[in-house]
N, CA, C and O atoms as CSV, one atom per row, in Angstrom:
chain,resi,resn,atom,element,x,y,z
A,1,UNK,N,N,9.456,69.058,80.080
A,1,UNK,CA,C,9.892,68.327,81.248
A,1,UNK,C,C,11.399,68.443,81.413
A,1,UNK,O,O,11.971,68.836,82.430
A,2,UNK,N,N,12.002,68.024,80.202
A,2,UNK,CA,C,13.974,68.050,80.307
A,2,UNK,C,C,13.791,69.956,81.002
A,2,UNK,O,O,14.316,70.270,82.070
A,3,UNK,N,N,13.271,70.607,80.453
A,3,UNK,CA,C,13.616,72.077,80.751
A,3,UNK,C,C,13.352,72.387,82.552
A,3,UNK,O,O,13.780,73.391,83.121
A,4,UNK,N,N,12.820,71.643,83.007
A,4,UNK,CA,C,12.158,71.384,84.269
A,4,UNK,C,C,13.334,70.941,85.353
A,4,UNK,O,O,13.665,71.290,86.486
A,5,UNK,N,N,13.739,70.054,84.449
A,5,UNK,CA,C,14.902,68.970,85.023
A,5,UNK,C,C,16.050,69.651,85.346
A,5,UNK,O,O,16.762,69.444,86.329
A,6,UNK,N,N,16.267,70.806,84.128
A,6,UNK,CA,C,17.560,71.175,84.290
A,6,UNK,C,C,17.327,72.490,84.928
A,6,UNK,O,O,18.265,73.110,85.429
A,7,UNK,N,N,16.179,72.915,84.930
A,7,UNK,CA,C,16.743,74.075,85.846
A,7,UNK,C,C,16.364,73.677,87.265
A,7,UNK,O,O,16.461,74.678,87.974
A,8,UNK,N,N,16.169,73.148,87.612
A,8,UNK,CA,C,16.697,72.484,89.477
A,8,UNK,C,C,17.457,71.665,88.909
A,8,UNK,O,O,16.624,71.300,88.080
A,9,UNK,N,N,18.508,70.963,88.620
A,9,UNK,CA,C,19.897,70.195,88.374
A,9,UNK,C,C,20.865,71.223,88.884
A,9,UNK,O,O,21.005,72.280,88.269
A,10,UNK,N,N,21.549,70.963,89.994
A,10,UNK,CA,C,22.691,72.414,90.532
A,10,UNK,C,C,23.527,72.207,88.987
A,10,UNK,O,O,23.431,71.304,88.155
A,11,UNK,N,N,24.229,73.243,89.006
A,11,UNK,CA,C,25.026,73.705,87.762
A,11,UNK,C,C,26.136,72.599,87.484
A,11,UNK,O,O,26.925,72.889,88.383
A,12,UNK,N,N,26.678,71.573,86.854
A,12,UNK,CA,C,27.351,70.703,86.270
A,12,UNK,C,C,26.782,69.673,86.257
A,12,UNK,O,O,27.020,68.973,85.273
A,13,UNK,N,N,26.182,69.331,86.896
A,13,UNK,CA,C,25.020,67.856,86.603
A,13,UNK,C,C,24.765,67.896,85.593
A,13,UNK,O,O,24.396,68.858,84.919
A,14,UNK,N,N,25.028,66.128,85.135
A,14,UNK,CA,C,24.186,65.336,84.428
A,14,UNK,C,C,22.867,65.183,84.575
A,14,UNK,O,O,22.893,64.081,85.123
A,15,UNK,N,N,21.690,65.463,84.499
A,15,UNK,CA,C,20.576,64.793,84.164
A,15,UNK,C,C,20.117,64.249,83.779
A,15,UNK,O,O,19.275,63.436,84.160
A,16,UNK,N,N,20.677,64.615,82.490
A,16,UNK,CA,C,19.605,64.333,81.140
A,16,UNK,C,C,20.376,62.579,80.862
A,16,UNK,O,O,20.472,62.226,79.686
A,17,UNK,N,N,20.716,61.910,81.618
A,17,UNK,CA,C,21.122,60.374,81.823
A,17,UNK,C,C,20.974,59.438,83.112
A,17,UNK,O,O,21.342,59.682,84.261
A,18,UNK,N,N,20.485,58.569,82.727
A,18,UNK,CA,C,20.133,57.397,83.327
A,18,UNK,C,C,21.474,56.960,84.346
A,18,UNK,O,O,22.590,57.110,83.848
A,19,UNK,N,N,21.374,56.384,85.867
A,19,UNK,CA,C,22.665,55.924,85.935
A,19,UNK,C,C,22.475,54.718,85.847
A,19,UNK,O,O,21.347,54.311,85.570
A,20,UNK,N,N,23.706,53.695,86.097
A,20,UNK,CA,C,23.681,52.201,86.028
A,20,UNK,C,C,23.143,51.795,86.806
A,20,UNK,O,O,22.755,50.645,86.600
A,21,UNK,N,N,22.761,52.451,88.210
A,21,UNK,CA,C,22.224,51.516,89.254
A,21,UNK,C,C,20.715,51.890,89.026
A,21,UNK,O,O,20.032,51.005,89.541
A,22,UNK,N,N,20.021,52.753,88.516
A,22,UNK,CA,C,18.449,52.743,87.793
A,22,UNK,C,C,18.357,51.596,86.820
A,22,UNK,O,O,17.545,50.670,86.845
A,23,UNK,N,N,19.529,51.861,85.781
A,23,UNK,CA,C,19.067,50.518,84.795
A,23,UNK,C,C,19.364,49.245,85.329
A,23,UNK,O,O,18.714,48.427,84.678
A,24,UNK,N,N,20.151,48.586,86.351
A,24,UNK,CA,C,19.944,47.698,87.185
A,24,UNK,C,C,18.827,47.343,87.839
A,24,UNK,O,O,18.424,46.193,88.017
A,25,UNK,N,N,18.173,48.666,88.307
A,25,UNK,CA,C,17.422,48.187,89.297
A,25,UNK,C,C,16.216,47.934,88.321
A,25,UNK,O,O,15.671,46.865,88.598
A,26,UNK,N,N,15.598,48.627,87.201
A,26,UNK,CA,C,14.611,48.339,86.409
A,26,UNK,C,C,14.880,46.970,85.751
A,26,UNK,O,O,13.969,46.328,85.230
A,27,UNK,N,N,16.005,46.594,85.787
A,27,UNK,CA,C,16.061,45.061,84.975
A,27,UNK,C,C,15.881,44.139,86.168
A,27,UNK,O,O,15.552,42.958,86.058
A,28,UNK,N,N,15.989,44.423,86.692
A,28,UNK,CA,C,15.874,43.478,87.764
A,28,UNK,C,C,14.078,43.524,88.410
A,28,UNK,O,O,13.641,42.379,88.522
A,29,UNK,N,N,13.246,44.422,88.742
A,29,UNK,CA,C,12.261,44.119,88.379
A,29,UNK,C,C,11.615,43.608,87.220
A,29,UNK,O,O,10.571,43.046,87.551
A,30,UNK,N,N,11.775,43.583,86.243
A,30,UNK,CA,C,11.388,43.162,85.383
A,30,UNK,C,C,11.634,41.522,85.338
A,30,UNK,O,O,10.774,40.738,84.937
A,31,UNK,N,N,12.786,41.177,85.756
A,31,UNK,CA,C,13.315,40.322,85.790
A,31,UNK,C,C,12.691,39.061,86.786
A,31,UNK,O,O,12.866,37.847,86.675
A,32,UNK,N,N,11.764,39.960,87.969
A,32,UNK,CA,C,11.190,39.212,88.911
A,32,UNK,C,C,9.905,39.251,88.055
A,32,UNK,O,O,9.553,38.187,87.546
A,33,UNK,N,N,9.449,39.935,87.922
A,33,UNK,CA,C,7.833,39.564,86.467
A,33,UNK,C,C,7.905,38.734,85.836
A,33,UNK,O,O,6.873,38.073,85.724
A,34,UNK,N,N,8.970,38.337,85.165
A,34,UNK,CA,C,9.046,37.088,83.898
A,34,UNK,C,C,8.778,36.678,84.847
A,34,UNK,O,O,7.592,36.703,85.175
A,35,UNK,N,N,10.117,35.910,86.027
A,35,UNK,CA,C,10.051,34.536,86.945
A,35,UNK,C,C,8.300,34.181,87.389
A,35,UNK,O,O,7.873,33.027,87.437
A,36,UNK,N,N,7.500,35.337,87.668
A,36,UNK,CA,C,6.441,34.792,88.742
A,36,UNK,C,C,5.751,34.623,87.470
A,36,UNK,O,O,5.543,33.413,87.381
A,37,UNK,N,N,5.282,35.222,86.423
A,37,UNK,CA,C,5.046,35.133,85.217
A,37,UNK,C,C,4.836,33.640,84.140
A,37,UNK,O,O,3.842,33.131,83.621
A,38,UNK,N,N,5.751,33.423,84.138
A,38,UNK,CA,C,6.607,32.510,83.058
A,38,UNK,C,C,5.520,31.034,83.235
A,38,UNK,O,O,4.598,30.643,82.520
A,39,UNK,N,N,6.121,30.462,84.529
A,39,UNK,CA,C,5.748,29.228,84.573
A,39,UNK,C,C,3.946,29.318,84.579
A,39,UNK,O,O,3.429,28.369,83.987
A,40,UNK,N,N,2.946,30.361,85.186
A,40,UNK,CA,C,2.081,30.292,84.464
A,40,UNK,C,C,1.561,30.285,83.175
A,40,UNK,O,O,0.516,29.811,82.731
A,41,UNK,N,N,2.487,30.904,82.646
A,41,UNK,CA,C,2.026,31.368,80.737
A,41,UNK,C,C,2.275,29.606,80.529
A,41,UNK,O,O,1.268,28.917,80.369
A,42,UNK,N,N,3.707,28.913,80.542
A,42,UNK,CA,C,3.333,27.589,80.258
A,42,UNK,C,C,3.024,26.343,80.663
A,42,UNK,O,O,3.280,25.214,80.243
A,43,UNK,N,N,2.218,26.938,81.871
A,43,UNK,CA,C,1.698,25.666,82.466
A,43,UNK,C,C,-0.168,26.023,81.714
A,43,UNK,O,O,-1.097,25.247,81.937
A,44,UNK,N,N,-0.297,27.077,81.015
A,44,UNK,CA,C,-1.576,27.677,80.618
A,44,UNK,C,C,-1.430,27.026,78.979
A,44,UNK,O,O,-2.393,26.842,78.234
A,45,UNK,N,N,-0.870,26.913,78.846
A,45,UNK,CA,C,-0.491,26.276,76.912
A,45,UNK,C,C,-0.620,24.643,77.086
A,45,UNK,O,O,-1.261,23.939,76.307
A,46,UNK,N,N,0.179,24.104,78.369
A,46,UNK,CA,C,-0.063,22.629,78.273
A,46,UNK,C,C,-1.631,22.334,78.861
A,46,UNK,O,O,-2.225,21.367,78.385
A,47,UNK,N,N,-2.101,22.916,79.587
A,47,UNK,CA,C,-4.073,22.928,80.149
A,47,UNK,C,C,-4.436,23.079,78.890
A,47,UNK,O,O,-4.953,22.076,78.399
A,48,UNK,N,N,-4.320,24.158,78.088
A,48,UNK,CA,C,-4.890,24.177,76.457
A,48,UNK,C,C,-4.743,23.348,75.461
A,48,UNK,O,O,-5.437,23.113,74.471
A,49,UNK,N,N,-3.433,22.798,75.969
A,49,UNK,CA,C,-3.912,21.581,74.567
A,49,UNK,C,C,-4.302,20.529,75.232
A,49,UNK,O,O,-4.874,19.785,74.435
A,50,UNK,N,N,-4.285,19.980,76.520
A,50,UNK,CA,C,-5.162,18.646,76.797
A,50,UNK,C,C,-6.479,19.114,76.668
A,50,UNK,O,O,-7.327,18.399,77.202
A,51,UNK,N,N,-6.849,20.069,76.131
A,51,UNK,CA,C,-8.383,20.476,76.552
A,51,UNK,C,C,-9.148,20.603,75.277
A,51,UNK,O,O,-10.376,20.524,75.285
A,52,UNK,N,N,-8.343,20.831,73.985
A,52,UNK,CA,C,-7.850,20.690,73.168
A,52,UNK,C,C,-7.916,19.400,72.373
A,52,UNK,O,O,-8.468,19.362,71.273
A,53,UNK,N,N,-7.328,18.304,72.960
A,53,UNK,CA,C,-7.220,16.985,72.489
A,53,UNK,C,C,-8.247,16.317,73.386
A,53,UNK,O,O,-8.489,15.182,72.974
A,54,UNK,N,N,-9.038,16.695,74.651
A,54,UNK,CA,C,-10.386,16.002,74.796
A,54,UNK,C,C,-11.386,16.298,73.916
A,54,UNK,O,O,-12.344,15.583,73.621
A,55,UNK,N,N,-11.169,17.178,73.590
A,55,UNK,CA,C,-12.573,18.140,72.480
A,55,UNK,C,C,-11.930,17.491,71.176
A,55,UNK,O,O,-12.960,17.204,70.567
A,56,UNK,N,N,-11.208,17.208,70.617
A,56,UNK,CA,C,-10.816,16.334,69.401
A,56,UNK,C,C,-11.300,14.709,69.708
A,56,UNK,O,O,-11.833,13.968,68.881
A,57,UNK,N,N,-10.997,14.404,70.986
A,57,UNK,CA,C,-11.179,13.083,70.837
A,57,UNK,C,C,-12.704,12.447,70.994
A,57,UNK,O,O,-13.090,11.321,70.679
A,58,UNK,N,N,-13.404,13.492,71.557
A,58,UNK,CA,C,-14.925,13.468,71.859
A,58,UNK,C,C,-15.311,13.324,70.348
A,58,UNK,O,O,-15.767,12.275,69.893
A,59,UNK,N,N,-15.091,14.469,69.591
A,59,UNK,CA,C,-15.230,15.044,67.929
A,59,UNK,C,C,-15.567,13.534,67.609
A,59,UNK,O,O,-16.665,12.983,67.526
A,60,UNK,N,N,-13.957,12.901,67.413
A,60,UNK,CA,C,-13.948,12.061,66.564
A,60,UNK,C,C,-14.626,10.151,67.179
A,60,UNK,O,O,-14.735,9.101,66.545
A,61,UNK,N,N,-14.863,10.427,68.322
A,61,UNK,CA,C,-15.543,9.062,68.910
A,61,UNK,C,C,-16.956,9.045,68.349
A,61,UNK,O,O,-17.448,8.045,67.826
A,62,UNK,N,N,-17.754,10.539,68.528
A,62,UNK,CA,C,-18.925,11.084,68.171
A,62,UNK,C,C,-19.461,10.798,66.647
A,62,UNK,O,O,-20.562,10.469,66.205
A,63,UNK,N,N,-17.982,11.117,65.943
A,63,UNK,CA,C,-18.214,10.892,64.698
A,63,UNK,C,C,-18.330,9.672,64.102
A,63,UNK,O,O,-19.035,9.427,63.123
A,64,UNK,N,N,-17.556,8.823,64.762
A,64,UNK,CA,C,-17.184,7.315,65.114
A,64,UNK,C,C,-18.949,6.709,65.030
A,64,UNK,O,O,-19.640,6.168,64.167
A,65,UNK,N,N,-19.092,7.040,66.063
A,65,UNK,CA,C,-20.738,6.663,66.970
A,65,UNK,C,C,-21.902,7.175,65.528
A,65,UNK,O,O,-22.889,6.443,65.456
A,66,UNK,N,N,-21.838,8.288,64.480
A,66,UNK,CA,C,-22.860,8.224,64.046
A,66,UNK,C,C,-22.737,7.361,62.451
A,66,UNK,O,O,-23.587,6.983,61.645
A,67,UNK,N,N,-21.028,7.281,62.501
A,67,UNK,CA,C,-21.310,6.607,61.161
A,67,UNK,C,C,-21.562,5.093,61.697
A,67,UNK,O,O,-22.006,4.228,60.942
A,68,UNK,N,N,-21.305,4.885,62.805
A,68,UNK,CA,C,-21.820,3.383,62.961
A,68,UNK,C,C,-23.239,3.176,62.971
A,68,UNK,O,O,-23.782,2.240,62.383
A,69,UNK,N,N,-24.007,4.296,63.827
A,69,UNK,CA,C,-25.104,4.727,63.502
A,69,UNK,C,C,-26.011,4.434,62.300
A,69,UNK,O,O,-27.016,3.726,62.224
A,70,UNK,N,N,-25.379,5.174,61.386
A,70,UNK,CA,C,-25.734,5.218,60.174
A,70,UNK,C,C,-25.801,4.055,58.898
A,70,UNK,O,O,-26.694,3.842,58.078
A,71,UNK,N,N,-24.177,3.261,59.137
A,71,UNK,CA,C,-24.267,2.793,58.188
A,71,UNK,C,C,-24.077,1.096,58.720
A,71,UNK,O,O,-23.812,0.196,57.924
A,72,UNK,N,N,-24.253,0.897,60.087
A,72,UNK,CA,C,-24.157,-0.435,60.376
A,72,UNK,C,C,-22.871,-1.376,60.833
A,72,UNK,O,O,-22.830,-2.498,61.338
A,73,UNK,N,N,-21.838,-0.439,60.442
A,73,UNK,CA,C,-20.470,-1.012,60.694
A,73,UNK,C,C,-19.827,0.156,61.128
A,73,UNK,O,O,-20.508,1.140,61.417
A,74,UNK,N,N,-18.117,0.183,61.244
A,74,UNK,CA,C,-17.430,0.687,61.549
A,74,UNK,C,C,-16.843,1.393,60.493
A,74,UNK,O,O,-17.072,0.880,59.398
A,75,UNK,N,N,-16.104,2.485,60.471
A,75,UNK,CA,C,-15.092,3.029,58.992
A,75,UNK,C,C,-14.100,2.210,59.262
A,75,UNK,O,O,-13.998,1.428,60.207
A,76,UNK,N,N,-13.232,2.459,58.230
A,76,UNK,CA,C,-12.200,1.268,57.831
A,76,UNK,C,C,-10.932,2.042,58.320
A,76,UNK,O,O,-10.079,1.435,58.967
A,77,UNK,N,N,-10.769,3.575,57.982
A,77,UNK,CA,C,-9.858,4.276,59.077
A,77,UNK,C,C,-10.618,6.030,59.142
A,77,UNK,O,O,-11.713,6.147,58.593
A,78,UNK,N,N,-10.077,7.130,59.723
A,78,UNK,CA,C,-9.809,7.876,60.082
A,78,UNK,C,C,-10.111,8.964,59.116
A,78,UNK,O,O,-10.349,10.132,59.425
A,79,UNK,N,N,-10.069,8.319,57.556
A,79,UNK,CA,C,-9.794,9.199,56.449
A,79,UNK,C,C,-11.706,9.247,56.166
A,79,UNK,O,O,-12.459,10.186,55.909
A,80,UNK,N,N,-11.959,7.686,56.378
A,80,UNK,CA,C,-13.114,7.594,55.640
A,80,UNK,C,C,-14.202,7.991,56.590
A,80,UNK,O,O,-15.256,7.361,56.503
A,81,UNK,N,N,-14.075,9.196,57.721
A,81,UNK,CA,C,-14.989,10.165,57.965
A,81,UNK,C,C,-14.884,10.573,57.450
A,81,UNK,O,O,-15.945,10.838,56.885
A,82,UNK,N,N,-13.427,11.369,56.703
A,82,UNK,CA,C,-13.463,12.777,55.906
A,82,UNK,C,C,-14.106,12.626,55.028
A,82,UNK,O,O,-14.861,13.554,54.738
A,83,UNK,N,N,-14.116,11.412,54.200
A,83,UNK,CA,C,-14.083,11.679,52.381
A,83,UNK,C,C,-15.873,11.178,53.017
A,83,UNK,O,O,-16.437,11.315,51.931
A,84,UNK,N,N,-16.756,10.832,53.766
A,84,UNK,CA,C,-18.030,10.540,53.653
A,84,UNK,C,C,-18.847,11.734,54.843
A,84,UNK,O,O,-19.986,11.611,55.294
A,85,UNK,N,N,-18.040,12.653,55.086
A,85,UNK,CA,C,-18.478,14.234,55.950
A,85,UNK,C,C,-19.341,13.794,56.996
A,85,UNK,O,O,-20.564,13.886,57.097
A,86,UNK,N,N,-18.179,13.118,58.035
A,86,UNK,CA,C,-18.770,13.050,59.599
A,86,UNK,C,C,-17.591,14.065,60.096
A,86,UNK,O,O,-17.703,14.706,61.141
A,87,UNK,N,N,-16.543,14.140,59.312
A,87,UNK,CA,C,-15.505,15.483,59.794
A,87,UNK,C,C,-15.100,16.027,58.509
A,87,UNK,O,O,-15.236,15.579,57.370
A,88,UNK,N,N,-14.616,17.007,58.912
A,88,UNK,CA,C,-13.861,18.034,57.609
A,88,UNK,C,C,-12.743,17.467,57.792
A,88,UNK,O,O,-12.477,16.851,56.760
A,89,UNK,N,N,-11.805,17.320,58.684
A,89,UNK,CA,C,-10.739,16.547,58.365
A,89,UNK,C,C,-10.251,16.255,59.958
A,89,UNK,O,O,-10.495,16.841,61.013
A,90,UNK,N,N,-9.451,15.077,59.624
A,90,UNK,CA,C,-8.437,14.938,61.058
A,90,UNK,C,C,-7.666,15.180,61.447
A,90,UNK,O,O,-6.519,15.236,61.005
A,91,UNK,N,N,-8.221,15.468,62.713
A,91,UNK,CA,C,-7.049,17.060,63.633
A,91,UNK,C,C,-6.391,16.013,63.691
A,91,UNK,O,O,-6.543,14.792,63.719
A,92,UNK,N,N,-4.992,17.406,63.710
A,92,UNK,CA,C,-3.923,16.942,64.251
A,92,UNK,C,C,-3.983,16.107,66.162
A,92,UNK,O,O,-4.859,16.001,67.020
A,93,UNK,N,N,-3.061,15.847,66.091
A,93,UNK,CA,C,-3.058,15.740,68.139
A,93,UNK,C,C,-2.265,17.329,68.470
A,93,UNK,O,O,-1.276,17.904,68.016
A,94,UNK,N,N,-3.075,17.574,69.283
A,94,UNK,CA,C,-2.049,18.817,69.676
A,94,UNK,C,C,-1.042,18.943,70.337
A,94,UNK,O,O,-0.285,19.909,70.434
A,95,UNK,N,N,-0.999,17.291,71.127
A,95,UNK,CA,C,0.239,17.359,72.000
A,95,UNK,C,C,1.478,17.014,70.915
A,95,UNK,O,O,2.152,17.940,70.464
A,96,UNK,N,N,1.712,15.734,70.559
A,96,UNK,CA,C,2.234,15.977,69.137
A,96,UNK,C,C,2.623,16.512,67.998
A,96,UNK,O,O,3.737,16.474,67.474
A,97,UNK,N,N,1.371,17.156,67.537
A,97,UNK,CA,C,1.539,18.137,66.298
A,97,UNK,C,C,1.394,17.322,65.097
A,97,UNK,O,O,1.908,17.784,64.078
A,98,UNK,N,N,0.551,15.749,64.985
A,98,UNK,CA,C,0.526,15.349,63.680
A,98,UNK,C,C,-0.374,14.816,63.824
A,98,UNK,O,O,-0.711,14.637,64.994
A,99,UNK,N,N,-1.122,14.353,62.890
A,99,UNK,CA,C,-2.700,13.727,62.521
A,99,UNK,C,C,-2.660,12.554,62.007
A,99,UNK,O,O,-3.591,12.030,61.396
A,100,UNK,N,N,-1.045,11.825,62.327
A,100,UNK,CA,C,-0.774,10.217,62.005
A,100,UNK,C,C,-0.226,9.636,63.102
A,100,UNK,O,O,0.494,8.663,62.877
A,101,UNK,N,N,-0.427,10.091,64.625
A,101,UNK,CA,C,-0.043,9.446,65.819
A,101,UNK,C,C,-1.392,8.952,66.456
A,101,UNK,O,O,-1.470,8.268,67.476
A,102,UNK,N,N,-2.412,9.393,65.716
A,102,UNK,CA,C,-3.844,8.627,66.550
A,102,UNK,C,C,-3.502,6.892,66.637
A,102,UNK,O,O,-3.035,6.115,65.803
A,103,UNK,N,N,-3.831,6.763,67.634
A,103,UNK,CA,C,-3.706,5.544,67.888
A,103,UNK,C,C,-5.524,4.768,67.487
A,103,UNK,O,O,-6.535,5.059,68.126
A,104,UNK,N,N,-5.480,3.910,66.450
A,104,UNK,CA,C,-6.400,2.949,66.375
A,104,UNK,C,C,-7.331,1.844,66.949
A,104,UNK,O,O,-6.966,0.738,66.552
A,105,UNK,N,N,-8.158,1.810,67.565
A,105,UNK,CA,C,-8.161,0.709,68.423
A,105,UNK,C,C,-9.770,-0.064,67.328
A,105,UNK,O,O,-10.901,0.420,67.288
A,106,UNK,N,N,-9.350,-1.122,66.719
A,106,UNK,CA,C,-10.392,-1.828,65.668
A,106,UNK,C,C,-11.523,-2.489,66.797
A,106,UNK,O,O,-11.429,-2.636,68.015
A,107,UNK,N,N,-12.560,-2.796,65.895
A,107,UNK,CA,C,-13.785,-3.216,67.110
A,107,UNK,C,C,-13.078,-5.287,67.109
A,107,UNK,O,O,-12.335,-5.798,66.271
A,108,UNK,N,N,-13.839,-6.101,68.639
A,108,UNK,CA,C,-13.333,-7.304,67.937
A,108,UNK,C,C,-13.849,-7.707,66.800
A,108,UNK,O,O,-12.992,-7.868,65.931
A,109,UNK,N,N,-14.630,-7.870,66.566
A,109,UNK,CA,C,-15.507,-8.445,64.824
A,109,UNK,C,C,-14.222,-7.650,63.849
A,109,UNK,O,O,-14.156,-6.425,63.754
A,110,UNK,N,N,-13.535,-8.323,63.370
A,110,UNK,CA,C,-12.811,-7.560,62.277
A,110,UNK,C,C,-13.493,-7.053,61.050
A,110,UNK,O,O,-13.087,-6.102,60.382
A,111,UNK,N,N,-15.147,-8.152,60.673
A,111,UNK,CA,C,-15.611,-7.958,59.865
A,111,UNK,C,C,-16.559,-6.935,60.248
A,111,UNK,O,O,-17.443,-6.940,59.391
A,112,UNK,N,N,-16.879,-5.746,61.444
A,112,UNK,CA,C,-17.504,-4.838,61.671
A,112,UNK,C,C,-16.748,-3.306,61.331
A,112,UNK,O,O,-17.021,-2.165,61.704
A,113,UNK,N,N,-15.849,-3.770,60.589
A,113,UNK,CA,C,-14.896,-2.086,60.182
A,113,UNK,C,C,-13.549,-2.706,60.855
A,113,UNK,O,O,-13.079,-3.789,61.206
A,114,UNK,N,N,-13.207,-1.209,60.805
A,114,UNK,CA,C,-11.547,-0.845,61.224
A,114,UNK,C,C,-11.166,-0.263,62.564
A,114,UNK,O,O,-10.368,-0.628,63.427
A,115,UNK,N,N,-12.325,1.171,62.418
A,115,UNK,CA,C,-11.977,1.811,63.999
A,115,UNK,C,C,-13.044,2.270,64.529
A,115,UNK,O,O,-13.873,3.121,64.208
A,116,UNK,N,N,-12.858,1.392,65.619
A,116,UNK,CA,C,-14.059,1.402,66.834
A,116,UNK,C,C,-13.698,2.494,67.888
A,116,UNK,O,O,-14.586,3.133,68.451
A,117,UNK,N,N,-12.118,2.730,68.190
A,117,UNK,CA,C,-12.047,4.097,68.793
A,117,UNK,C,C,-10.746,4.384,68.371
A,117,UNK,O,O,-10.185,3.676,67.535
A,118,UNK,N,N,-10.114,5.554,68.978
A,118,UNK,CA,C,-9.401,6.372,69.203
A,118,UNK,C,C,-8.455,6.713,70.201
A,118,UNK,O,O,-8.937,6.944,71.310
A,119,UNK,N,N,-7.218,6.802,70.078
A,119,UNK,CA,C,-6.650,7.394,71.608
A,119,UNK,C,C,-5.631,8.544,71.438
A,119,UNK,O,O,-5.389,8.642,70.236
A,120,UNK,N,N,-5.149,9.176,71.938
A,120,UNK,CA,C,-4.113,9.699,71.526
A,120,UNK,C,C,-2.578,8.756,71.672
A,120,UNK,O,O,-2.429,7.830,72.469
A,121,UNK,N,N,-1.651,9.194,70.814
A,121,UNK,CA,C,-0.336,8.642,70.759
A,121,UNK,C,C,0.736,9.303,70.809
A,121,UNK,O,O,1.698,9.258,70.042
A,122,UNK,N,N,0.534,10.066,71.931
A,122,UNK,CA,C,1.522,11.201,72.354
A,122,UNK,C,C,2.061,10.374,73.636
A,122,UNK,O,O,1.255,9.600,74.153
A,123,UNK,N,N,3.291,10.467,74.162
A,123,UNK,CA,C,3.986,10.000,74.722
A,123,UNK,C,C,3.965,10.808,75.970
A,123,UNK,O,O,3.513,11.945,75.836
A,124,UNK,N,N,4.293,10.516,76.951
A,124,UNK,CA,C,3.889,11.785,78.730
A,124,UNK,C,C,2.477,11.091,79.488
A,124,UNK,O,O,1.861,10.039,79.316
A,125,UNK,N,N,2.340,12.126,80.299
A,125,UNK,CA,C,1.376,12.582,81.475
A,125,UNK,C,C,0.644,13.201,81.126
A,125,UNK,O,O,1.179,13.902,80.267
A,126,UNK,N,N,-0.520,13.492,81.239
A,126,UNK,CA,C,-1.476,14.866,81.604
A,126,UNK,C,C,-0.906,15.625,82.735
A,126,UNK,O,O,0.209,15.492,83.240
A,127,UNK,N,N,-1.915,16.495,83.069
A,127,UNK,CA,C,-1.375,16.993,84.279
A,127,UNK,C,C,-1.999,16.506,85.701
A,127,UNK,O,O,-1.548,16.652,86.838
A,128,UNK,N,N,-3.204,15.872,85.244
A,128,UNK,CA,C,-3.317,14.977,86.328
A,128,UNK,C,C,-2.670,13.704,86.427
A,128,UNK,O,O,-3.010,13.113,87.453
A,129,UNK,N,N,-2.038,13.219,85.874
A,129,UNK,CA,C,-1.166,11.892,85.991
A,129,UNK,C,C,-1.316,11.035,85.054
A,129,UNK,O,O,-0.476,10.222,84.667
A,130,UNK,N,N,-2.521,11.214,84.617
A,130,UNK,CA,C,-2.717,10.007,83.366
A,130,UNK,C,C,-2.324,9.760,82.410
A,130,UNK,O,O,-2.676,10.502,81.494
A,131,UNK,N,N,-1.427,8.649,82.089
A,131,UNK,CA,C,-1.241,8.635,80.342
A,131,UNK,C,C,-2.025,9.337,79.201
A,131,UNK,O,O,-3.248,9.202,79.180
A,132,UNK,N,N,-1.507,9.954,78.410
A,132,UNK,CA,C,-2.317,10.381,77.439
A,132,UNK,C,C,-2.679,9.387,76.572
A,132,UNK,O,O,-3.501,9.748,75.729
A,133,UNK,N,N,-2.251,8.020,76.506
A,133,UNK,CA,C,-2.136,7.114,75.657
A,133,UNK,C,C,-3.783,6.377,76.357
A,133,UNK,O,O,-4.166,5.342,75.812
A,134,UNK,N,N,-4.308,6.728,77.061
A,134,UNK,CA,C,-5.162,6.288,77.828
A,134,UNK,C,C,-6.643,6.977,77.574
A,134,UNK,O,O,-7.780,6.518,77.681
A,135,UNK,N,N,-6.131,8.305,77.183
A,135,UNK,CA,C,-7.498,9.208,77.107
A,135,UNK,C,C,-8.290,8.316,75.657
A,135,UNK,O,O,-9.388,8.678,75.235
């Protein structure tokens, strides 16, 4: 191809180089790709983790629902699905990033257990408007 190039190049031409206004103009498309780009990629990460932390919070209500099921009362916290295998363990929150912001909510009978549900304890909106503190 270079051999192509240079023999139609009239005699003192450069070819075999790029000028500044090509590498301008290629950065600059590129540059319009990120922009239209971008805000989908992370408006696609925050849809994934609320979707994410409904499918965790279902998990663990579910799990909630069969040990009450099962054993007549409530667990006392969060742990004592794990250690009696209604879960392998407790997710993190994904909006957060820790598995000690679940918010607790005990049943009234204090003497029926500890946790009757679950919420998340991440601080914000969804993207439909709702507290996450709500889900």
């Amino acid at each position: 191809m270079r051999a192509i190039r240079t023999a139609l190049a009239p005699p003192g031409s450069r070819s075999g180089a790029f000028t500044l206004i090509e590498l301008l103009a290629v950065l600059a498309i590129i540059a319009v790709l990120l922009a239209i780009a971008a805000p989908r990629y992370f408006g696609s990460l925050d849809r994934a983790k609320e979707a994410v932390l409904k499918e965790d919070l279902y998990q663990m209500r579910d799990a909630i629902g069969k040990y009450y099921g099962d054993r007549g009362k409530y667990p006392d916290s969060l742990q004592t699905l794990v250690t009696d295998r209604y879960l392998r363990q407790v997710p993190a929150d994904p909006i957060t990033g820790s598995g000690a912001t679940w918010i607790i909510i005990p049943p009234e009978d204090p003497d029926a257990g500890g946790v009757y549900d679950v919420r998340s304890g991440a601080p914000g909106r969804a993207s439909n408007g709702t507290p996450y503190a709500e889900w």
